[in-house]
C-alpha positions in Angstrom: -81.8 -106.5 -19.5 -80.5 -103.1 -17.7 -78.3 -101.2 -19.8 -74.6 -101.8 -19.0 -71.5 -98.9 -19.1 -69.8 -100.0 -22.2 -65.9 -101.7 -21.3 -62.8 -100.3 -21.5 -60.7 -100.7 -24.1 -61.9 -101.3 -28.1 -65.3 -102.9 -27.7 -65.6 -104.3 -31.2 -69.5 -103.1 -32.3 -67.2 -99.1 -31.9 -65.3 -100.8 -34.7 -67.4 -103.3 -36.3 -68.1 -100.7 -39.5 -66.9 -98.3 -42.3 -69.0 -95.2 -43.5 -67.9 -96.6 -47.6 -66.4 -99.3 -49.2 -62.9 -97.0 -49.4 -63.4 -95.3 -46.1 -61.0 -95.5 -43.3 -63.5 -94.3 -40.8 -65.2 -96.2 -38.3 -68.9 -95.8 -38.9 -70.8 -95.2 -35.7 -73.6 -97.2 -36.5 -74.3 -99.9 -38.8 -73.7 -99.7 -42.7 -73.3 -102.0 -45.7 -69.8 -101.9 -44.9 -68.0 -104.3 -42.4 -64.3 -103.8 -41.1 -64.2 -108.1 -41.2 -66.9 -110.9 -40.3 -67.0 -111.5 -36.7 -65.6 -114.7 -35.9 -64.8 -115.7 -32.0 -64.7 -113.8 -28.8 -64.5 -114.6 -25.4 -64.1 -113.2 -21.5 -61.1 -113.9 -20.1 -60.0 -114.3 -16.7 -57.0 -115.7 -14.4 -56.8 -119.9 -14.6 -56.0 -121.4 -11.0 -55.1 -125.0 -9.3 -57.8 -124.7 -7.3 -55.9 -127.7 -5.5 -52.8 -125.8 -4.7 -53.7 -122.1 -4.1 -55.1 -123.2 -0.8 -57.7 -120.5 -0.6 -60.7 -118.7 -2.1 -59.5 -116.5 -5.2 -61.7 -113.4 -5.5 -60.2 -110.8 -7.4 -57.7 -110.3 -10.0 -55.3 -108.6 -6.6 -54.7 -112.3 -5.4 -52.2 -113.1 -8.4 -50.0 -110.5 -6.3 -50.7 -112.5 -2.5 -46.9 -112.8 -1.8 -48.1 -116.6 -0.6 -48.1 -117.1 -4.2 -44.6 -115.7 -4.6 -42.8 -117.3 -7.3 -45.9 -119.6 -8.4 -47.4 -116.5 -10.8 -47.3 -116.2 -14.0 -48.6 -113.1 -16.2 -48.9 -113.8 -20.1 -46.0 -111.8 -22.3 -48.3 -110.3 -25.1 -47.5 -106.6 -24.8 -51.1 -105.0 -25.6 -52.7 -108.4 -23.6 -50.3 -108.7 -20.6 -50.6 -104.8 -20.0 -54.6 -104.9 -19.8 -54.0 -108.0 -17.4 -52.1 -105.7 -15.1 -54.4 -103.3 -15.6 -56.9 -105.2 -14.0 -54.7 -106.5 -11.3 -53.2 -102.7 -10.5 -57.4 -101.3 -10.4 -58.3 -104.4 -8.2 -55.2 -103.7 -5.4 -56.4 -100.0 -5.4 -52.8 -98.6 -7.1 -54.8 -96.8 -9.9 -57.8 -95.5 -11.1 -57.7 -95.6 -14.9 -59.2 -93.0 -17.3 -59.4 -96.0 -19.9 -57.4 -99.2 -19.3 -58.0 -99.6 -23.1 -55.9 -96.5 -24.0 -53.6 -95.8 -20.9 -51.7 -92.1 -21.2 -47.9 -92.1 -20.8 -48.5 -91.6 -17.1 -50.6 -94.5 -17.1 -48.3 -96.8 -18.9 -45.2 -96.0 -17.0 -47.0 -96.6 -13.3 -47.8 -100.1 -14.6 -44.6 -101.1 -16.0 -42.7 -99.7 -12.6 -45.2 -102.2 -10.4 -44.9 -104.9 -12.6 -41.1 -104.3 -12.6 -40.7 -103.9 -9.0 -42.8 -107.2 -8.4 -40.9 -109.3 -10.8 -37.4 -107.8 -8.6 -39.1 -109.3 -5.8 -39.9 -112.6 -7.0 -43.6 -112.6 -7.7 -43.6 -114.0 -11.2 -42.4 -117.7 -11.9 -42.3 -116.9 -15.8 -43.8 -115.1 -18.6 -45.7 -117.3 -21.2 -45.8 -116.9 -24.8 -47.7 -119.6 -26.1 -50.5 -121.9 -25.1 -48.3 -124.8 -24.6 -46.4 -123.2 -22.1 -49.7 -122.0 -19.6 -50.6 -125.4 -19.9 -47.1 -126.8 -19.1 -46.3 -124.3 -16.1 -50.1 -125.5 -14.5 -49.9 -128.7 -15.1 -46.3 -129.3 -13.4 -47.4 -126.8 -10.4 -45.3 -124.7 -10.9 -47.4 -122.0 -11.0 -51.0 -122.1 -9.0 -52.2 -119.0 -10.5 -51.9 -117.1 -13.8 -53.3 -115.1 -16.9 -54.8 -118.2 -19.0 -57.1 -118.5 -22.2 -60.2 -120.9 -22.2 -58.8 -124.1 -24.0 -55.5 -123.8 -21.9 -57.5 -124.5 -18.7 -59.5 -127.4 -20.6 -56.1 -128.6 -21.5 -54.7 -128.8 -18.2 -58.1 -130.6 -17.2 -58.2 -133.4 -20.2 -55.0 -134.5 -18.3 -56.8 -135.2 -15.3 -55.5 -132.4 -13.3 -57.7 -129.8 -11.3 -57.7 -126.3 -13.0 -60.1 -123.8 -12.9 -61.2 -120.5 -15.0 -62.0 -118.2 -11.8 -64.8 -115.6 -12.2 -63.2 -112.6 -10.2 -65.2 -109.9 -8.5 -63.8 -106.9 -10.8 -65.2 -108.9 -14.2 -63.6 -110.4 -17.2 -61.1 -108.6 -20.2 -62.7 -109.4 -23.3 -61.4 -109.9 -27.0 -63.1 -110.4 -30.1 -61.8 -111.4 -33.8 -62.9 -112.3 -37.7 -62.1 -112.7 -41.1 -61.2 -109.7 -43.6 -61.3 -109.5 -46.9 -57.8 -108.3 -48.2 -57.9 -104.8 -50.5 -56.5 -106.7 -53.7 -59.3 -109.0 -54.1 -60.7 -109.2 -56.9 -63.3 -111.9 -59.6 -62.4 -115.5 -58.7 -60.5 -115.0 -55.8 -62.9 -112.5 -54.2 -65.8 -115.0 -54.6 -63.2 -117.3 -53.1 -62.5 -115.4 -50.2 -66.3 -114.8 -49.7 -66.6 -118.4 -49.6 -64.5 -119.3 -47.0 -66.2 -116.8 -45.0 -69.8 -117.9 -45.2 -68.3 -122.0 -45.1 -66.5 -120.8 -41.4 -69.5 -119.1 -40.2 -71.9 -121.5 -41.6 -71.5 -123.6 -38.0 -69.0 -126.6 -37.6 -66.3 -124.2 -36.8 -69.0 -122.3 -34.5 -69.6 -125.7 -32.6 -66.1 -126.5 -32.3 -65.4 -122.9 -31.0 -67.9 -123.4 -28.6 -66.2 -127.0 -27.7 -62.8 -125.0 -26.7 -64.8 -122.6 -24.6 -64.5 -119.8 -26.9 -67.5 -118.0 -28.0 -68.6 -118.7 -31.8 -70.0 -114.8 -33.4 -72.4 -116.7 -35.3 -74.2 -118.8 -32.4 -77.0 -119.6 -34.8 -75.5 -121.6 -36.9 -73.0 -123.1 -34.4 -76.2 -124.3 -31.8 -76.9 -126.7 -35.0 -73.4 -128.5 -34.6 -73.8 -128.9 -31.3 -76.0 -131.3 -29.2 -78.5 -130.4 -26.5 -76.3 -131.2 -23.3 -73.4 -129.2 -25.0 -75.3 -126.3 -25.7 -77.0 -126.2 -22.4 -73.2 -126.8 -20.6 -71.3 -124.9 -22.5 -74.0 -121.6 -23.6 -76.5 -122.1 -20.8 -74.7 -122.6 -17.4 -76.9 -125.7 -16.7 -75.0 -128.6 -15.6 -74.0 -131.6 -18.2 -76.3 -134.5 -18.2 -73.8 -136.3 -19.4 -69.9 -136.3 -20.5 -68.9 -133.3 -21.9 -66.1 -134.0 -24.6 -63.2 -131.6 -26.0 -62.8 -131.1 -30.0 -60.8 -133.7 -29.8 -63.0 -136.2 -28.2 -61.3 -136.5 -24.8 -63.8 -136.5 -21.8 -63.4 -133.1 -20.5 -66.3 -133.1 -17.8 -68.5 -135.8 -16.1 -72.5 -135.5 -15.3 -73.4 -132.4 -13.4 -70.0 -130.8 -13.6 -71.1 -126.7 -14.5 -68.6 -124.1 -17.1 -66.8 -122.1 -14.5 -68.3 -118.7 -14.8 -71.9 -120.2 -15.5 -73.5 -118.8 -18.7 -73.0 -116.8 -22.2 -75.0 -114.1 -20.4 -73.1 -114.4 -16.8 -69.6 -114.6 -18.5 -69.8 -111.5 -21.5 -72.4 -109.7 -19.3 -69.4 -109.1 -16.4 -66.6 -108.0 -19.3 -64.7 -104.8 -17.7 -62.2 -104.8 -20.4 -61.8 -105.0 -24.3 -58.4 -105.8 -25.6 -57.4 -102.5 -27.6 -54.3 -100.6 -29.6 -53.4 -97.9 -27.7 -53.2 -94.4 -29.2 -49.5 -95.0 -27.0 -49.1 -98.5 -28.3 -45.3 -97.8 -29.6 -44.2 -96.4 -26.0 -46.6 -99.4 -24.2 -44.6 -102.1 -26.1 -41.3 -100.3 -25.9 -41.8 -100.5 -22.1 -43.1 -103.7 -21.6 -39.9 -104.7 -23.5 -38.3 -103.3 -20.5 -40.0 -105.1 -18.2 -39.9 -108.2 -19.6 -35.3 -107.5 -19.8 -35.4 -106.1 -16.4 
């Protein structure tokens, strides 16, 4: 496969590795040494009632289409929200970023002022918190298009409703995470903690991952939890040969239905974005605070 530009933002192989077992420096290839055992990751996108938005969504611009006025709804998770309206200020053409990923004070404060200025003209229904509440606003209709995570949209869709995870033409932002070990480890409890890690990444928590639409780190293992028409829906962008169930056991999707986005490859091979720490985070959140009271 070609080569691709490495994301924006903390792509987590930069991070993945320390030089020693007491270093606080990020090695830039791979040692003995690992910052925490990859766990989950997943491309992100915007989740839309495909039903209600009347119209073909494209790009990440169209959350800001003032026929949507009032029926928007941007996710209020400082260092999350502020990479989603990064990708929705690069897609209208308001900025060009030097790294969405670590945005300069400049940067920062031209992204809080639009997203201010929109919310004074009515462009946002509500900011979410939690999962409960993206499925909630979706479900009831009262917003049509929105950031959303992967098992939020599945939610929405257990209930019968139409919702869809909407590839967009500027790509996906992107987020990885793991399990650490914590510095006062030690005999039993170290072993313990070891443990844990090689039970989670040994593949039933990898399958059910997988299940939610989240990405297991350790698809190996996880492929062995899973069964042939999951795998092939859910990694392989091939449509379901039969009923595709949630964790949970509730039919999801029906024969021939396809994952939105298609496959592993399609979905993490289209990532513009990595969820990061700015080097500005302390200013970022202090102004997002701001938006959020304005």
């Amino acid at each position: 496969k070609p080569a691709r530009v490495i994301a924006h933002g903390t792509a987590p192989h930069t991070v993945g590795f320390v030089e020693g077992a007491e270093s606080k420096s990020f090695a830039k290839e791979p040692t003995k040494w690992m910052t925490m055992v990859p766990t989950i990751y997943n491309a992100d996108t915007l989740g839309i009632r495909p039903d209600l938005v009347g119209r073909e969504i494209t790009t990440w611009a169209d959350i800001m289409d003032p026929k949507f006025k009032g029926k928007t709804s941007i996710l209020n998770i400082p260092s999350i929200g502020i990479m989603d309206a990064a990708m929705i200020m690069e897609a209208m053409g308001n900025i060009k970023y030097a790294d969405k990923g670590n945005m300069t004070k400049e940067e920062i404060d031209k992204t809080i002022e639009f997203l201010i200025k929109a919310k004074s003209e009515g462009q946002f229904r509500a900011f979410w918190k939690s999962f409960d509440e993206s499925v909630n606003l979706m479900a009831s209709g009262e917003v049509v298009i929105q950031s959303m995570w992967s098992p939020a949209v599945a939610a929405v869709r257990s209930k019968g409703i139409s919702c869809k995870y909407q590839p967009l033409k500027e790509g996906y932002r992107a987020w990885g995470g793991g399990l650490g070990l914590a510095s006062h480890l030690k005999g039993a409890q170290l072993d313990a903690a070891y443990e844990y890690i090689n039970w989670y990444t040994s593949g039933w928590v990898g399958g059910y991952l997988n299940r939610q639409g989240y990405y297991s780190a350790c698809m190996e293992t996880a492929k062995g939890f899973m069964s042939a028409d999951e795998w092939g829906y859910w990694i392989e962008g091939k449509p379901a040969q039969g009923d595709i169930l949630s964790p949970e056991g509730k039919v999801m999707e029906k024969a021939g239905a396809v994952r939105d986005g298609g496959s592993f490859e399609a979905r993490m091979g289209a990532v513009a974005c990595w969820n990061s720490v700015m080097d500005e985070d302390r200013y970022m959140v202090r102004r997002w605070n701001e938006f959020i009271a304005a």
